[in-house]
Backbone as JSON Lines, residues from 0, in Angstrom:
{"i":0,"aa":"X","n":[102.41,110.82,115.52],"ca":[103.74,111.28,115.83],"c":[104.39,111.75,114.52]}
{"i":1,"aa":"X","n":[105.11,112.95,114.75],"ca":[105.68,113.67,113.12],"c":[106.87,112.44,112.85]}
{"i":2,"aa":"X","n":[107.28,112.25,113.35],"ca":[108.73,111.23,113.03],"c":[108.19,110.09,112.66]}
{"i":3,"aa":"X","n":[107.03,109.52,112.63],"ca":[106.51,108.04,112.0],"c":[106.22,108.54,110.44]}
{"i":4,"aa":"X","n":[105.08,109.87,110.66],"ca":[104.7,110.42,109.67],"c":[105.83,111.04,108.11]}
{"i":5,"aa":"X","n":[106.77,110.98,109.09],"ca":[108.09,111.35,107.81],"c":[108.36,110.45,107.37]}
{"i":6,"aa":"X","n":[108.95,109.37,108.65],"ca":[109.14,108.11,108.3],"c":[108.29,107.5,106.94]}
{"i":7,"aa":"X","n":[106.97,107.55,107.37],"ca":[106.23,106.62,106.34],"c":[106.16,107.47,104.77]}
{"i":8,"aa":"X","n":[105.84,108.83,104.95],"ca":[106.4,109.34,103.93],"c":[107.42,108.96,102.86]}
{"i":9,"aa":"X","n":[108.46,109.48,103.51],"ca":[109.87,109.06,103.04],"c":[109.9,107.47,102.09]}
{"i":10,"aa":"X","n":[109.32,106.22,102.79],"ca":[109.47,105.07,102.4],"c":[108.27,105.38,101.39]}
{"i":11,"aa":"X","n":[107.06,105.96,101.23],"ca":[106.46,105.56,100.39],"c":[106.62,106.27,99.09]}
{"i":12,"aa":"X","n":[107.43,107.83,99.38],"ca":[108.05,108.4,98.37],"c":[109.55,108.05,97.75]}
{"i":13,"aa":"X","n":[109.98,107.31,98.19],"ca":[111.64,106.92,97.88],"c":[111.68,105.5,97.85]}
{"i":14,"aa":"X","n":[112.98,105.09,96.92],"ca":[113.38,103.99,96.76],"c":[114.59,103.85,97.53]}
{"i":15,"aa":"X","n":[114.24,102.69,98.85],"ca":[114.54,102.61,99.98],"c":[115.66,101.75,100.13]}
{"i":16,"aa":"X","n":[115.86,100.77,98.78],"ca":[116.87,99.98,98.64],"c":[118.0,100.39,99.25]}
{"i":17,"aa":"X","n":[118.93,101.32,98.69],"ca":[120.14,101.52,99.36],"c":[119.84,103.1,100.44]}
{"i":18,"aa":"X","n":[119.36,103.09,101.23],"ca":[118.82,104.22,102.0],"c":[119.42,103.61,103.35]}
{"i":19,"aa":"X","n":[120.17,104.72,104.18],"ca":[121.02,104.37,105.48],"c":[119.95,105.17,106.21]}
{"i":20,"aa":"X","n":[119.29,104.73,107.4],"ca":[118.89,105.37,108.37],"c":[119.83,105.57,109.57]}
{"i":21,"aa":"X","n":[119.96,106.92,109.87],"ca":[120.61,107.78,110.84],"c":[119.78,108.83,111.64]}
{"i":22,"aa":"X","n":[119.39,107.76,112.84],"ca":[118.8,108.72,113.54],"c":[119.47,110.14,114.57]}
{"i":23,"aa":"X","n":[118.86,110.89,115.27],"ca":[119.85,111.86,115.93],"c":[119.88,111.17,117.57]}
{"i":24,"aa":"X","n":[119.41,109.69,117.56],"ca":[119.58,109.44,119.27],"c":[118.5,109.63,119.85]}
{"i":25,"aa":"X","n":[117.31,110.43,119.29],"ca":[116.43,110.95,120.63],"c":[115.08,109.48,120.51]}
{"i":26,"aa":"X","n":[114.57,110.32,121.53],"ca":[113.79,109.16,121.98],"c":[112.22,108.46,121.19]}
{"i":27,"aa":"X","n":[112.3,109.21,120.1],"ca":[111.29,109.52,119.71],"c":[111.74,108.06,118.51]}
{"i":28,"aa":"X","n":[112.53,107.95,118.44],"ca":[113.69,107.05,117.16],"c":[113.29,105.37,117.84]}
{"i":29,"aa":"X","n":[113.71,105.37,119.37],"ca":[113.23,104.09,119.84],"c":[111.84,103.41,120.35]}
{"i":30,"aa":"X","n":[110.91,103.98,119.61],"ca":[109.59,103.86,120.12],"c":[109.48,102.25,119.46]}
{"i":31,"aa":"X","n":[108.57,101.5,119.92],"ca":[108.53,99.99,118.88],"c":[107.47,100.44,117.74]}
{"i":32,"aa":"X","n":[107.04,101.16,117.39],"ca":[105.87,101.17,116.61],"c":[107.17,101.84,115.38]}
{"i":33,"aa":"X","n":[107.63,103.23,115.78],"ca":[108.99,103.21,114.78],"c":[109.56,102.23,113.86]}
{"i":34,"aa":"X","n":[110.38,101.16,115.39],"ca":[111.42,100.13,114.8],"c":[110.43,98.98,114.41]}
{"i":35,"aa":"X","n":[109.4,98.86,114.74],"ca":[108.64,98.23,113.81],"c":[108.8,97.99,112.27]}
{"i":36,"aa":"X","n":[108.34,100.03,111.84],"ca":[108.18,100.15,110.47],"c":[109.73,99.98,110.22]}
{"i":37,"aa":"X","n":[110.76,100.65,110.53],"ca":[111.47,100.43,109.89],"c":[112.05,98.59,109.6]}
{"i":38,"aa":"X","n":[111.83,97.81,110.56],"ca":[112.15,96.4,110.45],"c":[111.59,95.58,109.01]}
{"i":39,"aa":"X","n":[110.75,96.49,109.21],"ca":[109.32,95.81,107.8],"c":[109.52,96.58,106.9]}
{"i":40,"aa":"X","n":[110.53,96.69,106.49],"ca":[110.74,98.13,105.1],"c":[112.19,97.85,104.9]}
């Protein structure tokens, strides 16, 4: 999925400390494998 793939990107290129995630709502945002990574990050 491109949205995990950014996702994991993003965290492994950036310092995530003060980083606000803002998703746009869609459905692709509430998958558990998503809120997974983001829970663990």
């Amino acid at each position: 999925m491109l949205t995990i793939a950014a996702l994991n990107d993003a965290i492994r290129t950036k310092d995530t400390a003060n980083l606000t995630h803002h998703p746009d709502q869609g459905f692709q945002y509430c998958g558990r494998e998503y809120v997974n990574i983001l829970e663990s990050n």
